[in-house]
C-alpha positions in Angstrom: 101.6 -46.4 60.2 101.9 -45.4 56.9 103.8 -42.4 57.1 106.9 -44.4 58.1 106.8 -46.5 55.1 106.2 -43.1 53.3 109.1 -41.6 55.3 111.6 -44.8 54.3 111.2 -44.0 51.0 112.0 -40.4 51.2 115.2 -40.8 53.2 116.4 -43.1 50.9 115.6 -41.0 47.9 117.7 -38.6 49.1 120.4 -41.0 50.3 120.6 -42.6 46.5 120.5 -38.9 45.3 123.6 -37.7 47.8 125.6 -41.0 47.3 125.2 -40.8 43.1 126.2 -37.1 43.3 129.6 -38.2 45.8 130.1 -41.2 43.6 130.3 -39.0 40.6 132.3 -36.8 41.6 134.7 -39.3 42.9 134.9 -40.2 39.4 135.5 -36.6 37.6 138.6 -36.9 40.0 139.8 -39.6 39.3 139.1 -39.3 35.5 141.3 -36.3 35.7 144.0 -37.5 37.9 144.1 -40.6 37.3 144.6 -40.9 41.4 143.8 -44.8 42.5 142.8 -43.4 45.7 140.0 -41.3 44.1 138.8 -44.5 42.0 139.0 -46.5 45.5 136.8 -44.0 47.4 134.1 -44.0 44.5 133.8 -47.4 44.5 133.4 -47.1 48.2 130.3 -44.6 47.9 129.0 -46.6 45.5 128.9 -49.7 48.0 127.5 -47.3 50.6 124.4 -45.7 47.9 124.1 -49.3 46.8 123.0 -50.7 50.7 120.7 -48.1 50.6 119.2 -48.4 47.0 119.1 -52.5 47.6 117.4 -52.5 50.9 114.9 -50.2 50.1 114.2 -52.0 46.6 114.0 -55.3 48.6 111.3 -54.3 51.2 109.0 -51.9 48.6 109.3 -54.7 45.8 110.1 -58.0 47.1 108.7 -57.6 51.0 111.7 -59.0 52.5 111.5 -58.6 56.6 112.7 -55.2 57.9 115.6 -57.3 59.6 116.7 -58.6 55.9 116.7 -55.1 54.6 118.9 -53.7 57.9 121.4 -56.9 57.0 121.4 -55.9 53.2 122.0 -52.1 54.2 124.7 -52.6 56.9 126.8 -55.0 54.7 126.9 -52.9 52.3 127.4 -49.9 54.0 130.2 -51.5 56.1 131.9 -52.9 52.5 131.9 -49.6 52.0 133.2 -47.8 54.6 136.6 -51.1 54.4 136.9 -49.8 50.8 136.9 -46.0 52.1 138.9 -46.0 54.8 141.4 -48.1 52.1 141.3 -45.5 50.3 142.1 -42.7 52.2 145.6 -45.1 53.1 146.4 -45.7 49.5 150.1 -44.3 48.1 149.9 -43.2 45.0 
């Protein structure tokens, strides 16, 4: 079934392409405002496009096991969503 290994990679093209443009735009804002809150959620989105980038990286170069890759992903992903969720509590 190639077409899911083909479809893997596109998803997660696009997930590396959406999370990069959230992370940087996280970043304008908090460049501009200086707002810890903004730096916090960027960081968080990075975590999240990170899982994504490192899982796909680790079964098309390294052929880690499909259960590897879901454990790199959802750690990451759920490091990210802590660091999120922080930052949407953060007083500045």
């Amino acid at each position: 079934m190639i077409w899911i290994g083909t479809a893997i990679v596109i998803v997660k093209t696009v997930i590396l392409l959406l999370g990069a443009g959230i992370t940087y735009i996280a970043y304008k804002a908090y460049r501009r405002t200086g707002s810890s809150s903004l730096q916090a959620l960027g960081i968080g989105f990075t975590s999240v496009t990170l899982g994504a980038l490192l899982a796909g990286v680790a079964d098309q170069l390294f052929s880690v096991s499909l259960e590897m890759g879901v454990l790199i992903n959802s750690v990451l992903v759920a490091i990210g969503f802590v660091i999120i969720m922080y930052s949407l509590y953060i007083e500045n």
